[in-house]
N, C-alpha and C positions, 0 to 999 in steps of 0.2 A: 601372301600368307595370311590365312585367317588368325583374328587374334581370339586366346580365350577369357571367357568372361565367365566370373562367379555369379553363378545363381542361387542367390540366397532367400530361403522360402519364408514367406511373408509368415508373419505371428497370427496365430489365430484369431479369429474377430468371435470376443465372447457376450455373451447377450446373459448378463445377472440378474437375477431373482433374491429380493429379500423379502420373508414373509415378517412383518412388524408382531409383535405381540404384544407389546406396551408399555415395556419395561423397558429401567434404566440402560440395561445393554442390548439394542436395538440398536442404535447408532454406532457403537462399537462393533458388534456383529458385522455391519452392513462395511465399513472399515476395514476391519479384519478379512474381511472374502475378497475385496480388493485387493488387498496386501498379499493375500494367497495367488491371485492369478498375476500381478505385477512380478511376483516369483518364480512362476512358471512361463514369462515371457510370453500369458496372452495379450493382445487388443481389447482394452474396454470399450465395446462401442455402447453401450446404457446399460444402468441400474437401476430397473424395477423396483419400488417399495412398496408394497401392497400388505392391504389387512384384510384378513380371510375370514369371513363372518360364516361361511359352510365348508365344512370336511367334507369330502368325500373319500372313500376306500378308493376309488379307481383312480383316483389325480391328486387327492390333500386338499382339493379346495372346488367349486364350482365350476362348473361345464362352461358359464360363459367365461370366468375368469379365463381359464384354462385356455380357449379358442383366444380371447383376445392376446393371450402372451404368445399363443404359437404364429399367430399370425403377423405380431409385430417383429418376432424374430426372423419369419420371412419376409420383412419388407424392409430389412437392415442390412439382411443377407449375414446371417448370423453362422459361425460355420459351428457353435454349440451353443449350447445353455448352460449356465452354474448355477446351480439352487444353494442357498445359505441353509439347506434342512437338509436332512438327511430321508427321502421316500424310497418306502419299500421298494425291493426289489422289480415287484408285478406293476409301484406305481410309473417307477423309472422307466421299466418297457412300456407302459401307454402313456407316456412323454415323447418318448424316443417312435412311437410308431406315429402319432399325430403330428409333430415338429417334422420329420423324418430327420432330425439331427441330433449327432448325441448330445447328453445331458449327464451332467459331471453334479456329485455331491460335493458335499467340504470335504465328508472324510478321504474320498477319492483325491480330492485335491492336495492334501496332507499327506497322503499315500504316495502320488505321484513327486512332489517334493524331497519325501524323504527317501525315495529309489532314487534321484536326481543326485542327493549329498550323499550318498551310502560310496565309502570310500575303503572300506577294511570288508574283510571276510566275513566278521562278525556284524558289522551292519547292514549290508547284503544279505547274509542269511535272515535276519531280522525283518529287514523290508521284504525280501520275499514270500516270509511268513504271512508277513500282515495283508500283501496283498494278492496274494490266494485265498485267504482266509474269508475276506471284502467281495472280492470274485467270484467266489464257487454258488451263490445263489444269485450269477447276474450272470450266469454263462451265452444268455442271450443282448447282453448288452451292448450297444454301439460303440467299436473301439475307435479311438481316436490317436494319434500317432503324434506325441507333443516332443518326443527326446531329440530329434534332429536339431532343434530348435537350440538346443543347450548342449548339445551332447551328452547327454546322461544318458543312464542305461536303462531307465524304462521302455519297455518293447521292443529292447535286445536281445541278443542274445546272451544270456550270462546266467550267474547263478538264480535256481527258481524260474528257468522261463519255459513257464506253458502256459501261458495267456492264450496260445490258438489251439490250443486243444482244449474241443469241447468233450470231452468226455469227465463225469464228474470221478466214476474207479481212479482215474491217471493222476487226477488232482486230488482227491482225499491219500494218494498213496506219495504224494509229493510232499504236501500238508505234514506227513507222519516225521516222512526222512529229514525235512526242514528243523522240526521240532527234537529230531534225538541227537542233528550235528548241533543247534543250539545249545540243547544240554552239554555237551562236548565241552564247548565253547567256556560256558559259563561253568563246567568245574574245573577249566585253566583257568578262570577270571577268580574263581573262588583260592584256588592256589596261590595265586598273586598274590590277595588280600593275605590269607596267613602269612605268606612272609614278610608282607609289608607291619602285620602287627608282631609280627616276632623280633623286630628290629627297635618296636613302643616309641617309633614315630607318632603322634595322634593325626590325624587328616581334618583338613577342612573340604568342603565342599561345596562350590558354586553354584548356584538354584539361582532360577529365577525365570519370567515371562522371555518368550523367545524375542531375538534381536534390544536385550535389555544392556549386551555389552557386556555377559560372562567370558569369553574366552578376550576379549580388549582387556580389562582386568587381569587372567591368569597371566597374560604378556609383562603384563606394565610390572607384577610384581615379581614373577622371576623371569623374566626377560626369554620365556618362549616364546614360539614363531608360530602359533597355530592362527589359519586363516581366518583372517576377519571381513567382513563384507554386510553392506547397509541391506540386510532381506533377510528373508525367517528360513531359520534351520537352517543355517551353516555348520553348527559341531554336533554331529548325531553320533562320535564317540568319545566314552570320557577319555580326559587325558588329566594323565598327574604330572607335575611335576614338584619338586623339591625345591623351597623357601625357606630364607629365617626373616622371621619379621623382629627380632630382635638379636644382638650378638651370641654365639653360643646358643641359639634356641632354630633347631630343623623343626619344619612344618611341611607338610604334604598335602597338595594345593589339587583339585580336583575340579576340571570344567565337565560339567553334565549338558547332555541333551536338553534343549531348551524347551516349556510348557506352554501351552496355548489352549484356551476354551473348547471344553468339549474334546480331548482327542481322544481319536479314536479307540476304542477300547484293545481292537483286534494291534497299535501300535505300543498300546502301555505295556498289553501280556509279552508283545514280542521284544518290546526294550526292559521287560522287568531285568534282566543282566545288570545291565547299562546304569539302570533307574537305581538300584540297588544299591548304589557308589553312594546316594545318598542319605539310604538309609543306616549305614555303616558308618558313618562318619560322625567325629567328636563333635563337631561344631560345623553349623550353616552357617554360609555368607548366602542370602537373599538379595538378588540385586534389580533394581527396579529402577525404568527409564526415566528418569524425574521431569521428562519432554513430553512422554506420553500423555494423552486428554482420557485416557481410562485407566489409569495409575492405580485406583481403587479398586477396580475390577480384576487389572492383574495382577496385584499383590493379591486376592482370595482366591483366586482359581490356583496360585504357584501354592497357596495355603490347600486347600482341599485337594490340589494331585498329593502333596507332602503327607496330606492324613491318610488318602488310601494306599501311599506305600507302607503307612506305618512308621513315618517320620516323623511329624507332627511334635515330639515330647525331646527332639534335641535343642540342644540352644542354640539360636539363632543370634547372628546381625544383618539388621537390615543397611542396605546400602541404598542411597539416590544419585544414580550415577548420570553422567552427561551436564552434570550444574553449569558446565559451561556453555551450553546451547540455549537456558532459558533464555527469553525475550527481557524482562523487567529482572534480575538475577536475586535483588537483595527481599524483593515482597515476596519473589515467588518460591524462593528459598524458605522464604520464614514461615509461608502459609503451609508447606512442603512438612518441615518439622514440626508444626504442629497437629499434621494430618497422622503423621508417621512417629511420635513420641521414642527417645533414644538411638532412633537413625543417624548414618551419618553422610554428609555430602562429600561426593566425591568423582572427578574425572577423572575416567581410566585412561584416558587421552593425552590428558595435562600431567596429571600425574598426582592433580590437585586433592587432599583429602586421604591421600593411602599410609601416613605416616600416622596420621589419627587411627584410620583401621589395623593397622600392626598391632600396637598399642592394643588394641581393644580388643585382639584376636591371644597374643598374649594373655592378659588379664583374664578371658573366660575359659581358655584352657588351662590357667595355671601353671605355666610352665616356666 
C-alpha cells in the first residue's frame, strides 16, 4: 500500500527592490517591505538598495540599472520582484516583460495582506474594492498565486472575484455594485453608532502604527478574545467592546485597523467605514511600539492618517507599549518619555501600566 504524502508548496523566492532617496525613512522603508513579504510568507532571497540618479518614463530609473536587476533576479532564480515604489502601470508591464516575472508594488503587497485578514462581509467587500480599483489599469499584469500559501482568499473564489476577467465594462460594473453594498453596510455601521450614542456611553478608540499591540491592549483591558499574532494587519475590523476603567464608570473600547506609511489610498477610501470609528470617538488612545527603531516615524504617519480623516483635534493619550521587551528598560524608558512628553508606559502583555491609563482615560473624559 502506497503511503500519502503532503506536498506542501515551497514559499515564493522574492528578489527586493529599494530605491534609497536620502532621507531619514530609507531604512525604515526598506524594513517595512520586509515586514510586508515575511507576512505574506515569501522567501527573501536579496535586498537590493539602490540610488537612482536617472528616471526614466519606461523603467523609474536607467536602462543599465534596469538590465542589471533583471538579470540578477535571473541568476537567483527569483520567481518575482517587490519594488518599495509604487511604478506606473505601463512601467510594471516593461518590468514584467523584460524579467518575464511578475513584479509586486507595496500597495499590491498591502492589498494582498489585507484580502488575506478580510474575515467579515464588510472587509471583503472592502478589500475587493480596493483591489479592483489597484487592478483595472494593470489588467495586463503578471498574476501570481500567493493564497495557497496561507489559505486566504486572494485569487479565490469569493466575494469580488474577477481578477481573470479581462474585460474592463465587467470590472467598472463590479467596482459600482462593490461600492453601493459598502454604502449598505456602512449605513448599518452608522446605525449602530446612533444607538451606541443614544445610550451616552462616550467611546475610546485605539490608533496607532500596525502590529503596535491595539487589539493586545483591547484584551488585557476588557478581557476580549480578538486574535493576536506578531505580523502587520491582523484586525482589519473594528471591534468594540464594553469597559469601566473606574467603578460605576462604562467606557466603550474600540480596536481600529492598524496604519502603515503610505497606504494605499484606493484602501483608506475603502476602509473610510471602518476608519470612521475614529473619527467619532471621545477620546484617542495612540499606541506605539516602544521596541520599534522607527518609533518617530510611526507616531507621525498614525498623526497625518488621523489628520486626513479629520481626527486630528480629539484628545488623545499616547501609550508606549511593549516596555517589557526593551533591552536596557530603565534608560530606555527615560529617553522614550522624553521623546514622547505625557506618555504613558505600559505592557499590554503584563498588564504593566493599564491602572495608570484608566486613570487617565477617566480624567480626560470626565466622567
Amino acid at each position: 500500500m502506497h503511503k500519502l504524502h503532503e506536498i506542501q508548496e515551497k514559499p515564493k523566492r522574492a528578489f527586493l527592490v529599494s530605491i534609497l532617496n536620502g532621507d531619514i525613512n530609507d531604512e525604515a522603508m526598506c524594513r517595512e517591505l520586509e515586514g510586508l513579504c515575511i507576512t505574506l510568507d515569501l522567501a527573501i532571497i536579496t535586498h537590493e538598495k539602490i540610488r537612482v540618479r536617472e528616471k526614466t518614463a519606461k523603467f523609474g530609473m536607467g536602462s543599465g540599472k534596469t538590465e542589471s536587476i533583471s538579470e540578477k533576479a535571473a541568476e537567483l532564480k527569483a520567481d518575482l520582484m517587490v519594488f518599495n515604489w509604487n511604478p506606473t502601470p505601463s512601467q510594471q508591464r516593461n518590468w514584467e516583460a523584460l524579467s518575464g516575472i511578475p513584479v509586486l508594488d507595496r500597495q499590491e503587497l498591502i492589498i494582498r495582506i489585507f484580502a488575506d485578514r478580510a474575515s467579515t462581509k464588510e472587509a471583503e467587500l472592502q478589500v475587493s474594492l480596493a483591489r479592483l480599483t489597484y487592478f483595472l489599469p494593470r489588467l495586463t499584469h503578471k498574476y501570481i498565486d500567493l493564497s495557497r500559501q496561507r489559505g486566504g482568499r486572494y485569487g479565490t473564489k469569493g466575494a469580488g472575484e474577477t481578477k481573470f476577467e479581462t474585460d474592463r465594462r465587467k470590472i467598472e460594473k463590479r467596482i459600482t455594485l462593490l461600492e453601493k453594498e459598502i454604502e449598505q453596510v456602512s449605513k448599518q455601521r452608522q446605525m449602530q453608532r446612533r444607538q451606541r450614542e443614544r445610550t451616552g456611553i462616550p467611546v475610546c478608540a485605539i490608533v496607532g502604527y500596525t502590529n503596535a499591540g491595539k487589539s493586545s491592549l483591547l484584551n488585557a483591558l476588557t478581557g476580549a478574545d480578538v486574535h493576536i499574532q506578531d505580523k502587520l494587519f491582523v484586525t482589519l475590523d473594528a471591534v468594540t467592546r464594553r469597559f469601566q476603567p473606574a467603578p460605576g464608570v462604562n467606557v466603550l473600547l474600540t480596536d481600529t485597523v492598524g496604519f502603515i506609511r503610505e497606504l494605499p489610498h484606493s484602501l483608506i477610501k475603502a476602509f473610510r467605514s471602518t476608519l470612521e470609528e475614529a473619527t467619532l470617538a471621545n477620546l484617542l488612545i495612540n499606541i506605539l511600539d516602544a521596541t520599534a527603531p522607527d518609533i518617530e516615524s510611526n507616531y507621525e504617519t498614525t498623526i497625518s492618517v488621523l489628520r486626513e480623516l479629520g481626527a486630528q483635534d480629539i484628545p488623545m493619550i499616547t501609550l508606549l507599549n511593549k516596555i517589557d521587551q526593551l533591552p536596557d528598560q530603565k534608560a530606555a524608558l527615560e529617553e522614550l518619555l522624553n521623546l514622547f512628553p505625557g506618555s504613558i508606559a505600559v505592557s499590554a502583555k503584563l498588564g504593566t501600566g493599564l491602572d495608570d491609563l484608566k486613570v487617565r482615560i477617566v480624567s480626560m473624559l470626565g466622567v
